[in-house]
C-alpha positions as CSV (number, residue, x, y, z in Angstrom):
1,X,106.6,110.0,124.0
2,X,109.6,112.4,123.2
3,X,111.1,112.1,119.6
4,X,114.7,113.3,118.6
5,X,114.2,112.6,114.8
6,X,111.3,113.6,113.1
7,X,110.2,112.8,109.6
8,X,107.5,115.7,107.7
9,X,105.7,114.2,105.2
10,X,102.7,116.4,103.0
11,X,99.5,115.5,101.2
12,X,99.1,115.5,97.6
13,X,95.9,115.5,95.5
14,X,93.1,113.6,97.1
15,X,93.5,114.9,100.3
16,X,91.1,117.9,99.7
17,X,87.6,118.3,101.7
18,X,84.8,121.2,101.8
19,X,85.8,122.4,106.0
20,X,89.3,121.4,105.2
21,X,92.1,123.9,107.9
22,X,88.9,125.8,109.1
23,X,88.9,124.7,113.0
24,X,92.6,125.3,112.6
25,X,93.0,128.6,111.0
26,X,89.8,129.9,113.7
27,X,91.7,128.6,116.9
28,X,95.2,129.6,115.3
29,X,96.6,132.7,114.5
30,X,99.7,131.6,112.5
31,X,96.8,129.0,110.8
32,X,95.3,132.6,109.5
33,X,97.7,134.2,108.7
34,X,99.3,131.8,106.2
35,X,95.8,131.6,104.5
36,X,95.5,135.1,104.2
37,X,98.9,135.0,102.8
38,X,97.8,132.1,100.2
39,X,94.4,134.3,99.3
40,X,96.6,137.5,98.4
41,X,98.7,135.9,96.5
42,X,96.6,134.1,94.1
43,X,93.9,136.9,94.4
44,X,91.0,135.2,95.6
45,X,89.6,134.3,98.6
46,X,91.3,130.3,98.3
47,X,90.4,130.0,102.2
48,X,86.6,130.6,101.5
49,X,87.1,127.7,98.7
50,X,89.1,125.3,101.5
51,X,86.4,126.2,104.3
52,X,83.2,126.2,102.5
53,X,83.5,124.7,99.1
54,X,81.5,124.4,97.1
55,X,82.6,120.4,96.6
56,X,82.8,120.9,92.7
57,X,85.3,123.9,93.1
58,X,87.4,122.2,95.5
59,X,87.6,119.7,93.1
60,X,88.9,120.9,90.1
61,X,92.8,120.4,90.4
62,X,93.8,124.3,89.4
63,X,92.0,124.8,93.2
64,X,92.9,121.8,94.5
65,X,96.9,122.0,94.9
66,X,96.8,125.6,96.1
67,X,94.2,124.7,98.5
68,X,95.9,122.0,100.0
69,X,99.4,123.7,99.9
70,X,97.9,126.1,102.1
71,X,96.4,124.2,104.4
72,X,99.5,122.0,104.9
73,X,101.6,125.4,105.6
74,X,98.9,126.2,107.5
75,X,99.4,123.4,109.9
76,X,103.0,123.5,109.7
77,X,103.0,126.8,111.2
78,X,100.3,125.6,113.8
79,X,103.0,123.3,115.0
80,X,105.8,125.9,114.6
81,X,103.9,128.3,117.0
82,X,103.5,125.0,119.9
83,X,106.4,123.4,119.5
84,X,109.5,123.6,122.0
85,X,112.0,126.3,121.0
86,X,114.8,124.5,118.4
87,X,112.2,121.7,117.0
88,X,113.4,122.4,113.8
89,X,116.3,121.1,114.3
90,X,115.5,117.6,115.0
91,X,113.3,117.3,111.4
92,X,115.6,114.7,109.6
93,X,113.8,114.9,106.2
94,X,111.0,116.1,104.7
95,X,108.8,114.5,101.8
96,X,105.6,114.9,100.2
97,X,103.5,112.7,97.5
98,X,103.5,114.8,94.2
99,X,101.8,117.9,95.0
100,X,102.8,117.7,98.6
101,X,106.4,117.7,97.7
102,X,105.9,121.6,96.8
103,X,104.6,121.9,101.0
104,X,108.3,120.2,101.6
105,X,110.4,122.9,99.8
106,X,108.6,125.3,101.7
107,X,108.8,123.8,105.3
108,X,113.0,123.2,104.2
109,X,113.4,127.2,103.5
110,X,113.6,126.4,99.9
111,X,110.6,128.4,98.5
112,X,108.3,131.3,99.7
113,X,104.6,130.2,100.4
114,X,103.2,133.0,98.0
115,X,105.7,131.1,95.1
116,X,104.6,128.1,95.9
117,X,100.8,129.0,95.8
118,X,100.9,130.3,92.4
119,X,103.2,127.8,90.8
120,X,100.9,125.2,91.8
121,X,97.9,126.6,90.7
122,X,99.3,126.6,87.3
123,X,100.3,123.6,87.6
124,X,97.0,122.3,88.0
125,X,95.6,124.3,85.1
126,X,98.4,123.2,82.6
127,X,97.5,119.6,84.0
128,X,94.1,119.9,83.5
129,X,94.2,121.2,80.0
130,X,97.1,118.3,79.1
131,X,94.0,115.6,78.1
132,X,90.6,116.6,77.6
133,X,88.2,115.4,80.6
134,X,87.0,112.1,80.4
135,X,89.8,110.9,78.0
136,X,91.9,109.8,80.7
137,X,91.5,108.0,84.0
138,X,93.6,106.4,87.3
139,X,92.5,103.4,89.3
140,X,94.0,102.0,92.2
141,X,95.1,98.1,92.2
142,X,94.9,96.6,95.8
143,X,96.6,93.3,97.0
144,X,99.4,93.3,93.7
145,X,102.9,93.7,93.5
146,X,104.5,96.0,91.6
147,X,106.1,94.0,89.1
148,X,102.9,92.5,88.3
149,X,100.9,95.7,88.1
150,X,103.6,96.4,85.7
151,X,103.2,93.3,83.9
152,X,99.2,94.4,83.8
153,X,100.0,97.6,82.2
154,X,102.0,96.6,79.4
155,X,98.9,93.8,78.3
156,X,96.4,95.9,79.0
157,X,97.9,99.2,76.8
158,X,97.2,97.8,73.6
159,X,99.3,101.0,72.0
160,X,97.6,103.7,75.0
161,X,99.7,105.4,77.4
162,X,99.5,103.4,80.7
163,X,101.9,103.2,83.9
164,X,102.0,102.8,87.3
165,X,102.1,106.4,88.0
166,X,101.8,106.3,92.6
167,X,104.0,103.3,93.8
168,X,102.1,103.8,97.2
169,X,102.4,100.8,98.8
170,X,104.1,97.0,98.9
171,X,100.7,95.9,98.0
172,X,99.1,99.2,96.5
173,X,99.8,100.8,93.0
174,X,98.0,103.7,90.9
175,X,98.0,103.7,87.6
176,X,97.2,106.6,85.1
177,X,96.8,106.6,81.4
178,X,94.3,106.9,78.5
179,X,90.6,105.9,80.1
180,X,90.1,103.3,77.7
181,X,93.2,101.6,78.9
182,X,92.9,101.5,82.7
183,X,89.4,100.2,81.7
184,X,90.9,97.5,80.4
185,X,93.2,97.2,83.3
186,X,90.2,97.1,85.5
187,X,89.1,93.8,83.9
188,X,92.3,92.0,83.2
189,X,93.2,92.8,87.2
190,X,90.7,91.2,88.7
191,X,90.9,87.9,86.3
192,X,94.6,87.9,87.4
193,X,93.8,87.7,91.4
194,X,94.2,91.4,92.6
195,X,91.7,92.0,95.7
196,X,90.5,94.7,94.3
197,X,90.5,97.7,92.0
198,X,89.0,101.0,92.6
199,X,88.9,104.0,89.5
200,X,89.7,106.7,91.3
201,X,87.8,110.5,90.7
202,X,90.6,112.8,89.6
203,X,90.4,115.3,87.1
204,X,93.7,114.3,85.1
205,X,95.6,111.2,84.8
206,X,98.5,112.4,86.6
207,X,102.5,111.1,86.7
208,X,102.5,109.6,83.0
209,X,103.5,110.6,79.6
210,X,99.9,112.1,79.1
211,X,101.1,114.5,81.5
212,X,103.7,115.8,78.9
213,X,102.3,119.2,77.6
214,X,102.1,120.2,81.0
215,X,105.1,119.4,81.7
216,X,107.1,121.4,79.0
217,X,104.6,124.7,79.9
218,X,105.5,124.4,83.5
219,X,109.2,124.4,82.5
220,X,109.0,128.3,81.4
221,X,107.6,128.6,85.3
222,X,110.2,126.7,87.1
223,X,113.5,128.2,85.2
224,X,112.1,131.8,86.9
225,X,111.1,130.4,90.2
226,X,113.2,131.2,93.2
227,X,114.5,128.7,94.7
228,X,117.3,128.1,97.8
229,X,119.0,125.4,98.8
230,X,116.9,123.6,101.5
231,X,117.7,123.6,105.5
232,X,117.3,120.0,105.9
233,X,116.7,116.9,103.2
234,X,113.7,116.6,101.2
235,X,113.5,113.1,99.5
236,X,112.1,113.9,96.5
237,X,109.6,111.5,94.4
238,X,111.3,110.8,91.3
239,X,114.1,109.1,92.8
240,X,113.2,108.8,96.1
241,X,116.7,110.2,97.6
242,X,117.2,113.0,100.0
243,X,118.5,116.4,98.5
244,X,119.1,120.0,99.3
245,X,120.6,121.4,96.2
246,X,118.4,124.2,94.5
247,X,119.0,123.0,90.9
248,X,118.5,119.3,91.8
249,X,114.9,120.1,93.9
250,X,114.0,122.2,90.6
251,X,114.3,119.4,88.2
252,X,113.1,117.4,90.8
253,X,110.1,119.0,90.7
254,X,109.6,119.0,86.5
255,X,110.6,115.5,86.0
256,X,107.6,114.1,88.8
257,X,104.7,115.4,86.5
258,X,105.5,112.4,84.1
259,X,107.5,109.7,86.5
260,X,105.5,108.1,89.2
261,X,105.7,108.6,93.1
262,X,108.2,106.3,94.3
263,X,106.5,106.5,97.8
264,X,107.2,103.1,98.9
265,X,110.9,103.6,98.8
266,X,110.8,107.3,100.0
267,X,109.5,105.8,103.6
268,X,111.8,103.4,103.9
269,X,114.5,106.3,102.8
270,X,113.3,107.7,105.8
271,X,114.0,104.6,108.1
272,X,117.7,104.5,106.4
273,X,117.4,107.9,108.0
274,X,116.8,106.8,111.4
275,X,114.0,108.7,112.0
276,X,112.3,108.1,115.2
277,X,108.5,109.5,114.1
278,X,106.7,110.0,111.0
279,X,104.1,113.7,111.3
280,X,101.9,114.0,108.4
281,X,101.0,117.8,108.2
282,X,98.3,118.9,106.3
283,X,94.5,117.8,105.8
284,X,93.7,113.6,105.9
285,X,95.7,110.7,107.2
286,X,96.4,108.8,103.9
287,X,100.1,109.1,104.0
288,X,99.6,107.9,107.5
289,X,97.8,105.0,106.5
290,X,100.8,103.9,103.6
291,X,103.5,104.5,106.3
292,X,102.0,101.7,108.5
293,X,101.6,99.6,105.8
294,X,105.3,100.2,104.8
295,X,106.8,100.4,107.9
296,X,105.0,99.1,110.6
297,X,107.1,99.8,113.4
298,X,107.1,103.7,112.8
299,X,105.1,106.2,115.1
300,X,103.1,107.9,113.5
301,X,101.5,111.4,113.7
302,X,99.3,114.2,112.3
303,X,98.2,117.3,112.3
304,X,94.8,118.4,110.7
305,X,92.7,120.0,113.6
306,X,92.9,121.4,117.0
307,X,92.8,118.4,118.5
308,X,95.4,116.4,116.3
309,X,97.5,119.5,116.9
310,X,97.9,119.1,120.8
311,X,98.3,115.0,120.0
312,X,101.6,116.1,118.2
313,X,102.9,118.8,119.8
314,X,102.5,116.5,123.2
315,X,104.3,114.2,121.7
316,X,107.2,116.0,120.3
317,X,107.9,117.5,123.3
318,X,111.7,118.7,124.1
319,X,113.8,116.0,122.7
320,X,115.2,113.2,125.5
321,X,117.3,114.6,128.3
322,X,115.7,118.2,128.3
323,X,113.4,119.4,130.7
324,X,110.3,120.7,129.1
């Protein structure tokens, strides 16, 4: 299958895995050499963390967002080094759920990897030290609709901070805020009909107003980091519209630590787009998984491996009318 109009779309937090880029950056040289780049420029060995863990470390979200910024370049440039000469130009739009949008700017031209790995590894610290571990929580309501998880967040608060914070799918919300409120959604969700809720293991409650010391610290980073305008559209989350202005991306990318992930409406931004195929890049297929959900019809890709690697780049191929 041949695709003239390809959507990119990058993993966020909860994508990370001990192993995670290893069979890629050992059959790949471009692989390598981006995590060599990411390990010099937060000076430490990140790819020993993203190969071989250990689990806890991968975990802790100051690790986690460099790691799988990385590894998502990583794969990028995997693709980059297969792909037929001028791919580039058919990528539509580019997108990437919180974190991931970060992997975006820097597949559009709009920020240097080395950048991009430090910035996010403060982020996660100044995210991480925004509410003291345990005090807040996120949990994932299954089989709702939005307006009613909205409708379960403002009983359930009871004066705590509580949100949707990941609009993931028709039937799929996250919510973040204070633990002892998304406890209480827990319970008031399930006597309301959801099918099901699941408290999900992050370190922070991530995309609400608890996120709001971390938000004004990362400001001081983002006024100094360098930024261009981007090659081709990235649809950022906080509005879920596709831009390439350097200022707008930047404040893009300070207002989605307390806004949710409008992810719902970013995939269908990118049917609006006509996009022929959707090719996750970067470790785990959970984008993948909301895609189908949201738009059915779309074909669907990714690359996270060797293997998954020749899938895609097969299936790219020169666009329709040139001979390979």
């Amino acid at each position: 299958m041949n695709t003239s109009r390809i959507a990119l779309v990058f993993p966020g937090q909860g994508s990370q895995a001990v192993g995670m880029g290893r069979l890629l950056s050992d059959a790949e040289p471009q692989a390598r050499s981006v995590f060599e780049r990411a390990d010099r420029a937060v000076g430490f060995a990140l790819s020993r963390t993203c190969f071989e863990g250990p689990e806890e470390t991968l975990r802790l979200t100051a690790v986690t967002q460099p790691a799988i910024l990385a590894t998502s370049v990583a794969c990028l440039e995997a693709l980059a080094a297969r792909a037929p000469a001028g791919w580039r130009g058919r990528i539509a739009c580019a997108a990437g759920h919180s974190l991931g949008e970060y992997s975006a700017l820097v597949a559009a031209g709009a920020l240097d990897l080395e950048d991009a790995v430090r910035i996010v590894r403060r982020r996660g610290e100044y995210m991480q030290e925004a509410v003291p571990v345990g005090e807040g929580a996120m949990a994932a309501v299954l089989g709702m609709p939005l307006d009613e998880v909205r409708v379960l967040c403002h009983d359930a608060a009871e004066g705590d901070v509580l949100a949707p914070a990941n609009l993931n799918a028709q039937d799929q919300t996250v919510v973040a805020g204070t633990a002892r409120a998304v406890n209480r959604l827990v319970v008031l969700a399930k006597q309301r009909g959801a099918r099901k809720t699941v408290l999900l293991p992050v370190s922070a409650p991530f995309h609400c107003d608890l996120m709001a010391p971390a938000r004004d610290r990362l400001a001081r980073d983002l006024s100094g980091l360098r930024l261009r305008d981007a090659r081709f559209p990235v649809i950022v989350n906080v509005t879920a519209r596709p831009e390439t202005g350097a200022e707008v991306l930047r404040r893009s990318l300070l207002d989605q630590v307390t806004s949710p992930v409008r992810w719902v409406e970013s995939v269908l931004r990118m049917k609006e787009l006509r996009v022929d195929a959707l090719v996750e890049v970067g470790p785990g297929r959970v984008l993948s998984g909301l895609a189908k959900r949201i738009v059915p019809d779309m074909p669907l890709f990714n690359i996270e491996d060797p293997a998954s690697l020749r899938r895609t780049g097969d299936a790219i191929g020169p666009p329709p009318g040139v001979a390979a």
